[in-house]
N, C-alpha and C positions, 0 to 999 in steps of 0.2 A: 392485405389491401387496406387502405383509409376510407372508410366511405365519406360520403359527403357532410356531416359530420363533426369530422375529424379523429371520430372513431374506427375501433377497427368494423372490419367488412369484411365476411365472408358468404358467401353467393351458396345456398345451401339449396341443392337440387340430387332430389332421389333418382339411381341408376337402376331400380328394381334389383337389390340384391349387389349392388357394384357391377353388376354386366350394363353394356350398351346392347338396346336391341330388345329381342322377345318378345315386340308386340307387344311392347306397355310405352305410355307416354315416359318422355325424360323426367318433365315436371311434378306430374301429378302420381304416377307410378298405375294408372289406371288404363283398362283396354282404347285403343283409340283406332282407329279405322286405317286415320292419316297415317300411323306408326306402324302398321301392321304388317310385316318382309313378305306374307305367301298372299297379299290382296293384288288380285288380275292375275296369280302365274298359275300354269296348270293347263291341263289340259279342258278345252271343252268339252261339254255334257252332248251325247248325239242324243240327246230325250226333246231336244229342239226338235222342232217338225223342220223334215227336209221340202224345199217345193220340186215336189215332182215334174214343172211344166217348165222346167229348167231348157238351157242351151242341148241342143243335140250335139255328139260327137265331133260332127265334121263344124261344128259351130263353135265349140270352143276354142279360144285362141290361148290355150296354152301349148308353150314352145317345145316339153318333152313327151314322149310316147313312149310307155311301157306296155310289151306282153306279159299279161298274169295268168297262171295259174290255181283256180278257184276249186278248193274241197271243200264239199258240206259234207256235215254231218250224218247224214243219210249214206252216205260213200258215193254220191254223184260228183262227177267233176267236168268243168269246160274253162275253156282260154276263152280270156277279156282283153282287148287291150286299154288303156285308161291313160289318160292326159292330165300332165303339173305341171307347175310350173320348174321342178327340175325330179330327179329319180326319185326321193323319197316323198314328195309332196307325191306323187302320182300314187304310191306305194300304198302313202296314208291313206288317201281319196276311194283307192281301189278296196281295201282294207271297210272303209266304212262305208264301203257299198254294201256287202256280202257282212253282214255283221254273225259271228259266233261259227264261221265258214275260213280255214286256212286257206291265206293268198301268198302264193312262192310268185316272186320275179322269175319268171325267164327268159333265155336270150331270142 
C-alpha cells in the first residue's frame, strides 16, 4: 500500500499470536470486555433470590403443561405438574424448583 506520504504503508495490527478471537482486543492484544466470545452466554446463577410471592399456577399464562416426576434425596417422591413456555422450558423451571432432587418428564 502507499500511504499518504507516498511511502509505503503497511497497517500493522496484532492478532494475539495470528489467531482472531480469544478474548484479546485486535489492536492492542490486551483483555477487553467488548472482545470477549463467552460475555452474557451460559447459563444463569440460581444464587439469585427467587420471589416467592410469585404468579400461582392457574395464574400463569404459560401455554405448555408438563407432569413431573420429583425424587429427593431422602427417597421420597411426588408428581408436580409445572408450566413453560414449551416442553423444555417447563422441564427447566420444574428442575429449578426441586434443586439437587431428580425431575423425570412423564406422560
Amino acid at each position: 500500500m502507499v500511504g499518504p506520504g507516498g511511502g509505503d504503508f503497511a497497517p500493522s495490527i496484532s492478532t494475539a499470536g495470528g489467531k482472531m478471537g480469544g478474548g484479546k482486543s485486535i489492536v492492542t492484544g490486551k483483555k477487553s470486555t467488548l472482545k470477549n466470545p463467552r460475555s452474557g452466554k451460559g447459563k444463569r446463577s440460581r444464587d439469585v433470590p427467587i420471589n416467592e410471592k410469585g404468579k400461582g399456577f392457574n395464574e400463569q399464562e404459560y401455554k405448555t403443561t408438563i407432569k413431573v416426576k420429583v425424587k429427593h434425596k431422602d427417597g421420597s417422591t411426588h408428581k408436580d405438574e409445572v408450566k413453560g413456555l414449551n416442553k423444555g422450558h417447563a422441564l427447566a423451571r420444574a428442575r429449578s424448583n426441586w434443586p439437587g432432587a431428580a425431575v423425570v418428564k412423564i406422560k
